[in-house]
N, C-alpha and C positions, 0 to 999 in steps of 0.2 A: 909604390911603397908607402907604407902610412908613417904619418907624421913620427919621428924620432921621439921629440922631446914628448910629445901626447903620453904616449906609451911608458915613458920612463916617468912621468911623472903620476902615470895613471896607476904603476906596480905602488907607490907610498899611499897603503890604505889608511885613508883616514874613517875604518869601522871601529878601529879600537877607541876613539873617540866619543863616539854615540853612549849611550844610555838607555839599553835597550829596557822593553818594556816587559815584564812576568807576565804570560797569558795567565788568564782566567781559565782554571778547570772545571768545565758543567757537568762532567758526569763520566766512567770508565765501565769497562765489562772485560769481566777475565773465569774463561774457567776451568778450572784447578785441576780437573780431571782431565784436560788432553795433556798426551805425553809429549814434553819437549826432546828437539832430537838430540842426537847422541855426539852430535859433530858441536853444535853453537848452542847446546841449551837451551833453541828456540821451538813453542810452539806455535808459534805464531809468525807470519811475514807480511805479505801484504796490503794494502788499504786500499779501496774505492768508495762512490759513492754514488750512491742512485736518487732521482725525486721524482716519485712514483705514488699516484693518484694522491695529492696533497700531504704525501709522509715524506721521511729525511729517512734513509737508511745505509747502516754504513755494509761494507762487506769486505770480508776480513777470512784471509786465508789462514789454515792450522796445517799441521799434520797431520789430520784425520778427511778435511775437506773444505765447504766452503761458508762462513759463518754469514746470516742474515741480523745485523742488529737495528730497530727499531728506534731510532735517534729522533724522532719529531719533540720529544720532550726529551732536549739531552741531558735533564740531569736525573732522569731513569731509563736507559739504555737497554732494552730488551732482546733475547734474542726472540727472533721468529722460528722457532722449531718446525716449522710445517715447510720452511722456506729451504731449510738445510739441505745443501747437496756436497753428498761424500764423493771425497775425491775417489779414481779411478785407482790409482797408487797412492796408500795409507800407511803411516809408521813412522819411528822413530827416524828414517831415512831420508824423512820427507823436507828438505827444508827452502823450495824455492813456490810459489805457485806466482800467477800474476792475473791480471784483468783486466778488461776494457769492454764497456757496451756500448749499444747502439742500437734505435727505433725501436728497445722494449725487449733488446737480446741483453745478455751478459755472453761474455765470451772466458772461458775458461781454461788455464793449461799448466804447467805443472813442469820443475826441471829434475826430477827424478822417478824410478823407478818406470814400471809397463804401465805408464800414464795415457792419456788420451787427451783429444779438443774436446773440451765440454761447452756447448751452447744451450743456454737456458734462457726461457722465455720467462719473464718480471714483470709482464702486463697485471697480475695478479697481486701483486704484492699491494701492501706488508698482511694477506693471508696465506699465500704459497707461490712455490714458482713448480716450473715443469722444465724435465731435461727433455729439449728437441732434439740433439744430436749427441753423441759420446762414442766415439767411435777412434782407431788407432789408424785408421783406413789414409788418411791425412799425414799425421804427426803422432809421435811419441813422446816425444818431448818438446819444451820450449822453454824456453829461460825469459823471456818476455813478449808480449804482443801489443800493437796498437793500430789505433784504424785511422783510415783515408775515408770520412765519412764520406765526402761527396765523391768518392768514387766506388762507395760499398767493397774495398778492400782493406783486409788484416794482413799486416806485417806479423810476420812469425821468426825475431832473433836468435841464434844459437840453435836451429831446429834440429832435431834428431828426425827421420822419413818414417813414412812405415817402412821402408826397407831396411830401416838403421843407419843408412847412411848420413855424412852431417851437411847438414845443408844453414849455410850465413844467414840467409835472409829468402823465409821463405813467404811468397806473396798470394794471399787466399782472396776468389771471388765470395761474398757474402752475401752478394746481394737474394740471395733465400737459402735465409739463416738453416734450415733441416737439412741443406745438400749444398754443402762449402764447396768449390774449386779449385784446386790449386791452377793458378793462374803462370806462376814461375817457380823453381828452385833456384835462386841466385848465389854463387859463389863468387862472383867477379870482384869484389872487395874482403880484406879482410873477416875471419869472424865476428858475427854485428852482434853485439852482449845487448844493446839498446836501440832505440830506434824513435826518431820523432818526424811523423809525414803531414804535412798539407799539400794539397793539390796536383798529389804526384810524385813530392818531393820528399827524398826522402834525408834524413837529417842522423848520420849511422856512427852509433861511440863504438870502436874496436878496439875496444882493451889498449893492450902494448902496442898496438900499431896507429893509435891514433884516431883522427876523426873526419867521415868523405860523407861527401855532400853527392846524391844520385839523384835522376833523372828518371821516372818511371814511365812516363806517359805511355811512352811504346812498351807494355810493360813484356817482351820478349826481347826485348833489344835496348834495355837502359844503357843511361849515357851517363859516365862518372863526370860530374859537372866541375870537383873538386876538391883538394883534400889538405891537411892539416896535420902530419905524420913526427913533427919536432915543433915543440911548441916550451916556452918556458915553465920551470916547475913542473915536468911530464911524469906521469901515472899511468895506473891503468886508465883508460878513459874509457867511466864508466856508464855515465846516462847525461840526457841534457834535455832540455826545452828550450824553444823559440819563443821573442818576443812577440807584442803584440802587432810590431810595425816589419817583424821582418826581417830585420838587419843586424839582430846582436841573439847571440844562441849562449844558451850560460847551461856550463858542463861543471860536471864532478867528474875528478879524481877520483877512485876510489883504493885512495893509497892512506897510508899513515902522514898525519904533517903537511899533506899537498894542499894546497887553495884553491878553491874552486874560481873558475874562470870566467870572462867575459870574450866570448868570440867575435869580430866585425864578422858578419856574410854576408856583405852587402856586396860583396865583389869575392864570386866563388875563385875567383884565379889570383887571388891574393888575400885566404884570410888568415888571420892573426888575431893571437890575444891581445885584449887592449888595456884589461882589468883584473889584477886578479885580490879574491878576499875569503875570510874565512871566520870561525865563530869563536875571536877571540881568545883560544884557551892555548895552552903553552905545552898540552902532553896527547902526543898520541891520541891526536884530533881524525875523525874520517868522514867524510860524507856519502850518501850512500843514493837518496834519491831527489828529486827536486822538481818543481811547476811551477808555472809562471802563470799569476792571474790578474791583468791590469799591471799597475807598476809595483809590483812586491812577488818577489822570489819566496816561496817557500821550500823548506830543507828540511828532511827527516839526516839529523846528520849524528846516528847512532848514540856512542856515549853525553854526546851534549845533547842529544834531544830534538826539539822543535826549533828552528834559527828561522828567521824568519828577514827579509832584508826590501826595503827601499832603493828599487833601479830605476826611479826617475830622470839619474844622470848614470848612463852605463858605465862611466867610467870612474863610478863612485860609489857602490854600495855601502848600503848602510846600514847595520843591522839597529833593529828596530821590537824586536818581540820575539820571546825565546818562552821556551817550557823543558825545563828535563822529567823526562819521563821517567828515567834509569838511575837507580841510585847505586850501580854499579861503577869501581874506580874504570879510569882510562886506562887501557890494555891496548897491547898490538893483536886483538882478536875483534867481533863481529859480536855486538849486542847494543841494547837498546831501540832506537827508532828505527825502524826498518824504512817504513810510508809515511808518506803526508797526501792529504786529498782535501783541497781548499774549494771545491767548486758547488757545493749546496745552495740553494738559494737564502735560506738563512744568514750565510759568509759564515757558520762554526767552523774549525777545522778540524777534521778526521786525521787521527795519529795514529799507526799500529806500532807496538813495541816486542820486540821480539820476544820476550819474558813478559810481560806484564799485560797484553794485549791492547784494546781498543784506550784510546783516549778522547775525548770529543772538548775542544778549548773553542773560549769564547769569540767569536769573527773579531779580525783587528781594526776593520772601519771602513767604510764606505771606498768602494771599488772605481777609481775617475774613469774607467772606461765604457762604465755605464751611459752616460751621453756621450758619444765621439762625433767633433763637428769638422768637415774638412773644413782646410785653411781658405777656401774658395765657397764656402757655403754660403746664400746670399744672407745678408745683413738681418737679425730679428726671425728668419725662418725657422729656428729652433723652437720660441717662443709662441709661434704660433702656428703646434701642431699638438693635437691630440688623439692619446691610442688609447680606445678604451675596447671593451669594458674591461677591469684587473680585478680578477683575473679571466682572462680570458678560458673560453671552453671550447667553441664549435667555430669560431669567426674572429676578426681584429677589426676594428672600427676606427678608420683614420679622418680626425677633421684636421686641416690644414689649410692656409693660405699661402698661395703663391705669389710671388713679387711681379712674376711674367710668365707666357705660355713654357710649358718645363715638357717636350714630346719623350714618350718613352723613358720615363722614368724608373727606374727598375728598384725592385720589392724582392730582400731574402730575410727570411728568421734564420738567425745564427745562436749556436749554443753559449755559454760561456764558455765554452775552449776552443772556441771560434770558429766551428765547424759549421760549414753553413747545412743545414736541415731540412730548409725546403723554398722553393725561389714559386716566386709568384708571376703571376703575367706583367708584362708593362704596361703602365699608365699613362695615360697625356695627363698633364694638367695645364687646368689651365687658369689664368690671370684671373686671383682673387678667390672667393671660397671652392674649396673640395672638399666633398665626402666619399669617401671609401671603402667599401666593406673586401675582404677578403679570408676569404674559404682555408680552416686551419685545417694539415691533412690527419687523419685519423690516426695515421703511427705517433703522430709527437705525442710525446710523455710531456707529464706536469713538471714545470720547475721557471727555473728565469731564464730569460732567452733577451736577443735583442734584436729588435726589426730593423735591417738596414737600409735605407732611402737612399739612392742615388742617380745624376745626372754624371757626366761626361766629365764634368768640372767643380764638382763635389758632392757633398753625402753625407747623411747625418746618421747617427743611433739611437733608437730609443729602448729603454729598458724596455720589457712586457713581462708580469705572471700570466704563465699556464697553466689552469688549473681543470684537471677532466675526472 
């Protein structure tokens, strides 16, 4: 059982305390002529964001289909017309789409109408993309998707079949992206609205029934590792992200008035909230979607806009940098900030508003996860190592010096969402100068990444630009 008093001391937010900081606005895109829907007024939902051959681009779902906007210079925000792919299902009916890519794929899906998977290939961009796959043969619907990069599988939450039937959690092979496999239909947990996987794991918000943590590896025969079904101040449970270390998963409600929460998972057979906080306001407050990049939470949390919070102590946030988007009052209804996507190598952050569209605010400050040293790394090894050249294109060039022979040293580029992207052979080194050259694979895409180094008993990160 976890600490008593921790807990009770941890519910007295000291956010209303802070003094958060007004993002800087570089630049917006909205346009006038897609028809908002008829249920939220919105024509807009979604946000992602890609860094494809040295450009920043955001994308950004409507009602019609799937917008490309050219953000390299965010205070003139273009769209790419050639890049545009219209949705499968179009109209004022249309108000959910979601996204997630990977190795130079977008993956595309849609929670209404005779929708389809759309996968589009963005090797091409910012002058066009190509739809590789669009087909119903899969799915009809999705209410959200995210991927398991190093296992080249797509979670598919809320899925409708092509047979119509409803399937929780449906688990797609990707690994070639033209010919998806459905790998499982899972019902064995509640309906999964959200979904957050690394490594297998899969990390499942269900609405009114709560929040279960699964086990994919075997992925015909998962294993519910553990679940979280009453929990204080309970909503629907809506969506969540994992920290960087693992052990704290920070979920929305997505109720009226509810606070969004701090989860322990560091022990699936006992988690509990241990934090919870919210963006300060006193009316018919809601949050809607959320990511974790390094130690700062960001929130698209509707009527208040952009919330932006400091989880250096999980059991404290602290908001820190806000933006309203929406100059619409608080309502017990669904408008303003739909998405936030903080993960560009710039650090801008991409906002979509469900009325007013695309927002692009200024990066809030240097990301400490950029160098991560384990607690065991040897003395001054950080200081002397060097990745060059930046930006990198065809190779990484490591000089380094070691303190003593270091056997089998292991080599992965990881994204900034921590996904590891591609693992290199292992290294001896050994006592005193190394040089290194290692072979970049031709699917990674341009953006920032970080090379990770490690031995048995610790492990460093270094930033690297990708630039191809």
């Amino acid at each position: 059982m976890k600490n008593f008093l921790l807990i009770i001391f941890s519910f007295i937010s000291l956010s209303a305390f802070a003094q958060p900081q007004e993002a800087t606005l570089l630049g917006t895109w909205n346009d006038p002529s897609i028809p908002p829907t008829v249920f939220f007024d919105n024509a807009y939902n979604e946000i992602w964001g890609l860094a494809v051959n040295d450009s920043e681009i955001a994308v950004i779902g409507s009602t019609l289909g799937t917008h490309f906007i050219d953000v390299t210079d965010p205070t003139n925000p273009i769209e790419l017309t050639d890049a545009y792919v219209a949705g499968a299902a179009q109209g004022v009916g249309i108000v959910h789409r979601d996204y997630h890519d990977l190795n130079g794929y977008l993956y595309i899906v849609c929670d209404e109408g005779q929708s389809t998977l759309q996968i589009v290939d963005i090797s091409d961009l910012p002058n066009s993309t190509t739809v590789v796959y669009d087909s119903n043969d899969i799915l009809r619907r999705s209410h959200n998707v995210f991927i398991d990069s190093t296992h080249t599988r797509l979670y598919s939450c809320g899925t409708t079949s092509a047979s119509g039937s409803s399937v929780h959690l449906q688990i797609i092979d990707i690994s070639d992206p033209s010919n998806p496999e459905v790998l499982n239909s899972y019902s064995g947990i509640p309906y999964v609205h959200d979904v957050y996987v690394v490594d297998n794991i899969a990390y499942a918000n269900c609405g009114n029934q709560g929040f279960f943590v699964v086990d994919f590896t075997d992925v015909m025969n998962p294993v519910v590792l553990g679940s979280m079904t009453t929990y204080p101040q309970q909503g629907y449970n809506h969506s969540g992200w994992l920290d960087d270390d693992g052990d704290h998963y920070y979920l929305a409600d997505e109720t009226w008035d509810m606070d969004m929460k701090v989860v322990d998972v560091s022990d699936f057979n006992d988690m509990s909230v241990i934090s919870t906080f919210n963006a300060d306001q006193t009316l018919t407050t809601i949050p809607h979607n959320l990511i974790v990049r390094c130690n700062r939470l960001y929130v698209s949390y509707y009527y208040d806009g952009l919330q932006v919070y400091d989880i250096s102590d999980p059991t404290n946030p602290i908001r820190i940098y806000n933006y309203a988007t929406s100059t619409r009052p608080n309502s017990q209804g669904y408008e303003g900030a739909w998405g936030v996507y903080p993960f560009l190598p710039s650090g801008n952050i991409l906002v979509s508003d469900m009325q007013n569209g695309l927002f692009v605010l200024d990066a809030i400050s240097e990301h400490t996860c950029e160098v991560v040293l384990d607690a065991n790394t040897p003395e001054d090894f950080v200081n002397n190592i060097n990745v060059f050249p930046q930006p990198a294109i065809d190779f990484i060039k490591i000089e380094l010096q070691a303190t003593d022979n270091q056997l089998n040293t292991t080599f992965e580029l990881v994204d900034i969402t921590g996904r590891t992207v591609q693992v290199f052979a292992n290294q001896n080194l050994i006592m005193g100068n190394n040089e290194l050259s290692l072979e970049l694979s031709e699917s990674i895409n341009s953006g920032m990444y970080f090379l990770n180094i490690a031995q048995e008993n610790w492990s460093v990160s270094k930033k690297i630009i990708i630039g191809k």
